[in-house]
FIVEX-497898 format. One record per residue (C-alpha): residue number from 1; x, y, z; residue in one letter. Coordinates in steps of 0.1 Angstrom, whole numbers, plus 5000, padded with zeros to 4 digits. Example, Ala and Ser with C-alpha at 12.3 -4.5 7.8 and 13.67 -1.06 7.14 Angstrom:
<sites>
 torza    u    v    w titor
     1 5123 4955 5078     A
     2 5137 4989 5071     S
</sites>
This chain:
<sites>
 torza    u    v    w titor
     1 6948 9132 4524     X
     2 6920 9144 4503     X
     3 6926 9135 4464     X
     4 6902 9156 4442     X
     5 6908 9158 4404     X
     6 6940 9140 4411     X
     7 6951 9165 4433     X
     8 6964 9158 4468     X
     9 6950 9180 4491     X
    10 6961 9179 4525     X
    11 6934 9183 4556     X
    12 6956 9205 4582     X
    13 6969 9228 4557     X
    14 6931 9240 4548     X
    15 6926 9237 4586     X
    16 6952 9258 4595     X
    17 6941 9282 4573     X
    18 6903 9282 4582     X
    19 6907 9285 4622     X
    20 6923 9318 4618     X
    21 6894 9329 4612     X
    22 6879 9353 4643     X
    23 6843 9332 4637     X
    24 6857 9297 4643     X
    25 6865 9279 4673     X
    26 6871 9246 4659     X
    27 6875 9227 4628     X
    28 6877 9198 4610     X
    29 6883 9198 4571     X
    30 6880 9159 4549     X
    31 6868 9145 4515     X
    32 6833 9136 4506     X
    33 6827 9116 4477     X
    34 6820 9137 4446     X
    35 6810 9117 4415     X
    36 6831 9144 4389     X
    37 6864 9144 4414     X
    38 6864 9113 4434     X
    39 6864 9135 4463     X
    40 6854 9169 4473     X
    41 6868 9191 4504     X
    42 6841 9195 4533     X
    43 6850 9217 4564     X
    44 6829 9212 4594     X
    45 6829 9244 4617     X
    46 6824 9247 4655     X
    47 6814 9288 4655     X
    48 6833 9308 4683     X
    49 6811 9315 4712     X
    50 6783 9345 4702     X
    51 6786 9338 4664     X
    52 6757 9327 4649     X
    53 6761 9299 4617     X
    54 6752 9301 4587     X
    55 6754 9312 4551     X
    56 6767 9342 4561     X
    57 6794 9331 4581     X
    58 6801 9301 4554     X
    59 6809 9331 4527     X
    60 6832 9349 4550     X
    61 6854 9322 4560     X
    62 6854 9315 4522     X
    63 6863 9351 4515     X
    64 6890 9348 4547     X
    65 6908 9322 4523     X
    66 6915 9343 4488     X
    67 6952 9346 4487     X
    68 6964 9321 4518     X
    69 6947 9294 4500     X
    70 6945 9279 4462     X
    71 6910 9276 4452     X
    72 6912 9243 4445     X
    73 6913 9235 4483     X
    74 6889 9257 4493     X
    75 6859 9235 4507     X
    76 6830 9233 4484     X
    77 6805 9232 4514     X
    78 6808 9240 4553     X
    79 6783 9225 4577     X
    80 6779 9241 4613     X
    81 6784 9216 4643     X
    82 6780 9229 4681     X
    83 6809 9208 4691     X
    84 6834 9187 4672     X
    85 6833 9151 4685     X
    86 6867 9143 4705     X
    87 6878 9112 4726     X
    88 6887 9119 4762     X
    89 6921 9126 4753     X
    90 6911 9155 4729     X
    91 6918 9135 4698     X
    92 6892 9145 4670     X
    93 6872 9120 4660     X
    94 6870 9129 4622     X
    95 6855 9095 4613     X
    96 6825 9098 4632     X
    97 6821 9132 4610     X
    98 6831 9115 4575     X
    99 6804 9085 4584     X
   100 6773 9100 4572     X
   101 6788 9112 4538     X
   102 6801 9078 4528     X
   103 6771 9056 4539     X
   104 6760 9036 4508     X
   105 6791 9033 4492     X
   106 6809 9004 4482     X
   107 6844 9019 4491     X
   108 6855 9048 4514     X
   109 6884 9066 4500     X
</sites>
């Protein structure tokens, strides 16, 4: 659970929403720190094969959300990955993506 401006946002529902998207073959959606809401929504997006990443593509999956989605779950940023990182089993391994955002800080939400 992601809590931003004391509001509990919930990982799989913004995933659900964001892999209906035609563009995206994968995804992965967790709080960053943010030093105004404790936390901050971050999507990281594996593109469907023969879609390019970008800025581009960030804005349309944005757009994709407006009226599936409150706002206020909408992630502030999207990064582009080539593959999600999984175990063997297919688990994903979110922690390995949330690592780098946390690094220096004295607690991990």
């Amino acid at each position: 659970m992601i809590i931003s401006g004391g509001a509990n946002i919930y990982p799989a529902e913004v995933e659900a929403e964001i892999i209906m998207h035609p563009g995206v073959a994968d995804v992965a959606v967790f709080g960053i720190p943010d030093d105004d809401w404790g936390e901050s929504v971050k999507a990281v997006v594996e593109p469907a094969a023969g879609v390019s990443p970008g800025p581009d593509l960030a804005a349309d999956i944005l757009a994709s959300l407006t009226g599936r989605l409150s706002k206020m779950k909408w992630p502030r940023s999207i990064d582009f990955i080539e593959q999600l990182p999984r175990d063997p089993s297919g688990k994903l391994l979110k922690r390995r993506l949330r690592e780098p955002y946390w690094q220096g800080r004295d607690t991990v939400i």
